[in-house]
N, C-alpha and C positions, 0 to 999 in steps of 0.2 A: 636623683632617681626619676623626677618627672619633669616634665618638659616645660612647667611654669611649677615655682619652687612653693607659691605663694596656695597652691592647692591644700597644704599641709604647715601646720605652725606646731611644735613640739609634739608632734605627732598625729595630731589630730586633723580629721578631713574638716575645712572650711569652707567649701566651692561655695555649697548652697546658704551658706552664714547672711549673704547681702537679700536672698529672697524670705528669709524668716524676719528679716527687719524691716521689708518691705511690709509683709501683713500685719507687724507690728505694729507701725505708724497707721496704717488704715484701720487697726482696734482704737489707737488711742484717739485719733482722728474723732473717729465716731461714736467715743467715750465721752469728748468736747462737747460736741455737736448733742448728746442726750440731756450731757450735767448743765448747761446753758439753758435756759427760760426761752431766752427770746430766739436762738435761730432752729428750737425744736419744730415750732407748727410750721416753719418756711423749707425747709428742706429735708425732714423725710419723716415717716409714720412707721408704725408699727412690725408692715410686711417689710417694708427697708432694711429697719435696723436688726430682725428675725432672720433674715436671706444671707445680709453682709456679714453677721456671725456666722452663720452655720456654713455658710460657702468658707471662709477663713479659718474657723476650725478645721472643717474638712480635707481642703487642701493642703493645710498643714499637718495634718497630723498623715497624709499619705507623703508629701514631703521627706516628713521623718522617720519612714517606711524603709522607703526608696533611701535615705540617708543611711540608715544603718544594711542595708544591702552593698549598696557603692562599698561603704567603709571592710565590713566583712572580704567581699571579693579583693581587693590591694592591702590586707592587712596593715590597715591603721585603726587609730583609736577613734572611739565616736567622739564629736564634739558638747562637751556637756552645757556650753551657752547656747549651744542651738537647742537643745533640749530644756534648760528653762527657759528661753525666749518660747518655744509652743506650749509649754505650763501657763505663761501670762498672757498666751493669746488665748487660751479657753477659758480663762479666768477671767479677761476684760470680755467676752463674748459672750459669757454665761450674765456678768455682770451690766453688760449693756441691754439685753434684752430684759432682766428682773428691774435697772431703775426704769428703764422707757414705761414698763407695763403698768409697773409700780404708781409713776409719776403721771400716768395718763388716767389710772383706776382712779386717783385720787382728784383729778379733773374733772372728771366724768360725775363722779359722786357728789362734790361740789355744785354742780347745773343742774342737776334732779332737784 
């Protein structure tokens, strides 16, 4: 029915599957980079890791806006891995900001 077959797998629309794992790796990425001691103070602070979540939520959750519109309009079914892959990105987002803040209040308190 469409002109690359690979848009659709047992019904369900896939196109945007490889950019919801794209912001996936860049949640866990910078899940690494918070849980990590030593490369937290060398590469990124507070507003960093506050921005690269809410920017990655954000666009993923319009992502999957725009994902169930596409699927609506050529009647197929949503895909439900895309849909928990953006559950675990606002999960590692919400998660990355509460240890950074966490883990920095706790520094903080220590040097007073």
């Amino acid at each position: 029915m469409y002109t690359y077959e690979s848009f659709e797998e047992y019904g369900a629309f896939t196109l945007l599957r490889p950019i919801f794992i794209t912001f996936l790796l860049v949640s866990l990425i910078l899940f690494l980079i918070v849980i990590l001691p030593k490369t937290k103070n060398k590469l990124i602070n507070g507003f960093t890791v506050t921005i690269i979540s809410i920017i990655s939520i954000l666009v993923s959750a319009q992502l999957l806006f725009y994902h169930g519109i596409i699927v609506d309009e050529i009647n197929l079914a949503g895909d439900p891995v895309s849909f928990n892959m953006f559950l675990v990105i606002v999960g590692l987002g919400i998660l990355n900001s509460i240890i950074y803040f966490v883990r920095h209040g706790e520094r903080e308190g220590n040097k007073i």
